[in-house]
Structure formats: C-alpha cells, structure tokens
C-alpha positions in Angstrom: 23.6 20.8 19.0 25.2 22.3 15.6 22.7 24.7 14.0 21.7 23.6 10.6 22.0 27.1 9.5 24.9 27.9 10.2 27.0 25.3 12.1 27.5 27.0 15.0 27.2 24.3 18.1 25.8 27.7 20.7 22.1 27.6 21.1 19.4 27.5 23.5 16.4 25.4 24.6 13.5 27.2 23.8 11.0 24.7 24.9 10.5 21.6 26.0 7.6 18.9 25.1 7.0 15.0 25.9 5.8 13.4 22.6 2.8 11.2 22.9 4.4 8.2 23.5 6.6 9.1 26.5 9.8 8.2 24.4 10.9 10.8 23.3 11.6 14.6 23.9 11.1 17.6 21.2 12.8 20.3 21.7 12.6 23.8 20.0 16.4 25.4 19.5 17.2 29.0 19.0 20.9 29.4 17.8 22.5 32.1 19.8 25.0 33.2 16.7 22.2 33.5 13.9 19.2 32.8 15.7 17.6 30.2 13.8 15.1 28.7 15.4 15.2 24.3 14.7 13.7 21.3 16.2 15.7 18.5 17.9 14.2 15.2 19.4 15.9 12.8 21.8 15.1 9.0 22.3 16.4 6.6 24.1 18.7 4.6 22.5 17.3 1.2 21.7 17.3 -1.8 19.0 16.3 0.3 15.9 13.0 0.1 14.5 12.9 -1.0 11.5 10.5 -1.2 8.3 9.7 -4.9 6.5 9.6 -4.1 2.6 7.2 -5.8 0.4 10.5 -7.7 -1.3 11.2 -9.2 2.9 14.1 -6.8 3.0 14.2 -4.8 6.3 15.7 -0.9 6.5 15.9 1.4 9.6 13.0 3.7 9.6 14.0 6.7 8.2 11.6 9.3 9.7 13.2 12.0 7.1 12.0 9.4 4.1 8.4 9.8 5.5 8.7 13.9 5.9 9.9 14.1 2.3 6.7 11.8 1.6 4.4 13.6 3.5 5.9 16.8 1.5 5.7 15.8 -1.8 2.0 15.0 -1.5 1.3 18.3 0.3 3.4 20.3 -2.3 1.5 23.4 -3.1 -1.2 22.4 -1.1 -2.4 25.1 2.0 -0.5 23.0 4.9 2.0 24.8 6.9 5.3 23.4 7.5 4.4 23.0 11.3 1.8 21.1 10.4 3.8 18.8 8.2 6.0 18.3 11.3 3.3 17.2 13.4 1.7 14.7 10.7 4.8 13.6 10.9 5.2 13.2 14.3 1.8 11.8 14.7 2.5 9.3 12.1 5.7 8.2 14.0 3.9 7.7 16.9 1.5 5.4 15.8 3.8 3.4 13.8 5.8 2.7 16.8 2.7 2.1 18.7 2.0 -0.6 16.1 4.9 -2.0 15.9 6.1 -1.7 19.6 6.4 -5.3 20.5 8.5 -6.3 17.2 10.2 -3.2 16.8 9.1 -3.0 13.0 6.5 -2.1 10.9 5.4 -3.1 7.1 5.5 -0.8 4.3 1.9 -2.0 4.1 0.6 -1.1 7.5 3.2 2.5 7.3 1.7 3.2 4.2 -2.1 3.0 5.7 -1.1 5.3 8.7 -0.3 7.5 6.1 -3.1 7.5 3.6 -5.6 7.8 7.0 -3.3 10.7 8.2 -3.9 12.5 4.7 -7.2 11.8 4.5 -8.5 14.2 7.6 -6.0 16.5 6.0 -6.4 17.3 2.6 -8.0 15.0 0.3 -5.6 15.9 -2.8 -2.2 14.9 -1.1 -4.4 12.0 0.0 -5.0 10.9 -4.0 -1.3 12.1 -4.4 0.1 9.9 -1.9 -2.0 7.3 -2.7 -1.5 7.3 -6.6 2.3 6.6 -5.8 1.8 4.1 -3.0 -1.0 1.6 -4.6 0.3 1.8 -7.9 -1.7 2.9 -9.7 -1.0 1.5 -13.1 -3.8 3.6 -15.1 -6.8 6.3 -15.5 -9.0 4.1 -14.5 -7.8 3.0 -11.2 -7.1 6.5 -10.4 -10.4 7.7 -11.2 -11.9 4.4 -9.2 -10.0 5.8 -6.2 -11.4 9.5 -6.8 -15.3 8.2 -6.4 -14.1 6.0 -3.5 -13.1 9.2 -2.1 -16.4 11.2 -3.3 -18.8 8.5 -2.0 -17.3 8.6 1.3 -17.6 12.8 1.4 -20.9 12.3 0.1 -21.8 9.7 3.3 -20.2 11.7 5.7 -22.6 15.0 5.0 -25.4 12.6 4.8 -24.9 11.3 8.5 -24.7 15.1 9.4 -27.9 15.4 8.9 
C-alpha cells in the first residue's frame, strides 16, 4: 500500500478490524520509511454501489464525497478527525444496509442517514448540513428548521423527567 505521505509502498499492518457489515476490513498502516500512520479498507470486489440522483442520473458512491460532507459541516466544530472517520464509516454501513438488495441508494434516503448521524452529534453541523441539503431558499426556512430542532431538545429533557 503506497503511503500517502510519502509514497513509499513499505508499511505495516498495525491492526486489524471487521466493519459492521462483515464486508469489509479496516486496517490501520504504519509506514516503515516515515511512519505515518493511515487507514486502508478492503472489500470485496462487487457490482458498484451506486447513488440515484434527484435528476434519475446514477454515480458510484463516492465515500470521499460523503467525508468531505461530513467535514464541511463539522468545520470548527469540537469533533475529532477519528470521529469523522467513524461517522463516516457508520454512515456507509447503513447505506449499504439500505440499499443491499439493489445495490444503490437515493440522494434522498443518503441524505437522511446523514442528517440523523449529525443530529446525535452536534446539532450545528446538523443545521449546517441540513441548510445545504434541503435547500433552504431563505431566513425563514432556516429559522423554521432551528425551532424544529429546539422543540425536539426541549421534548427530549421533558421525557427525562
């Protein structure tokens, strides 16, 4: 596996580690020449999956397109970048769990997995994501979402108690 630090193709296995779904392997790399430590995944080969845009067109899913999602919404928020990897990872999991039998998912139901992922995260990235991936057009649908997300921290304390 060439290091992405420094190209050199020596490195080591550091560990190990079935993903959820029994499909695939993650492995942590150390690279033996600069000793950069990077993350490596095998799969089994297989029909690609592949994501349904709202236009019908169909693209590969790109799981790099959904980490640079997941990032911009979390930018400057207090998540650690291994925790962006495992949202990631956990988001990946369930969309191929949807989308098992057909091999593809829709932006809409993606998109869901997502905003739920966010939600138990950090409410922010949450309204970030979401701004971006409703469309919101204006204040006012913005704001709408906001007390959506207020009222349901508000009725989650209340059935704490």
């Amino acid at each position: 596996m060439r290091c992405p630090s420094c190209g050199s193709l020596d490195d080591k296995v550091i560990e190990s580690r079935t993903m959820v779904n029994g499909e695939s392997i993650r492995r942590r790399r150390e690279c033996n020449n600069c000793h950069y430590r990077f993350t490596s995944y095998e799969r089994i080969e297989e029909k690609p999956f592949m994501v349904v845009k709202r236009d019908g067109r169909r693209e590969p899913f790109d799981q790099d397109k959904l980490w640079r999602g997941i990032e911009r919404a979390l930018e400057k928020r207090p998540v650690s970048t291994s925790m962006v990897e495992q949202i990631v990872t956990e988001i990946e999991d369930e969309a191929y769990a949807v989308g098992k039998v057909s091999r593809e998912i829709s932006t809409a139901d993606l998109g869901e997995i997502v905003l739920n992922r966010l939600y138990t995260v950090d409410k922010v990235a949450y309204i970030r994501f979401a701004s971006v991936y409703r469309h919101f057009n204006d204040l006012d649908e913005f704001i709408t979402e906001v007390k959506k997300l207020g009222e349901q921290d508000t009725g989650d304390a209340d059935d704490g108690k």
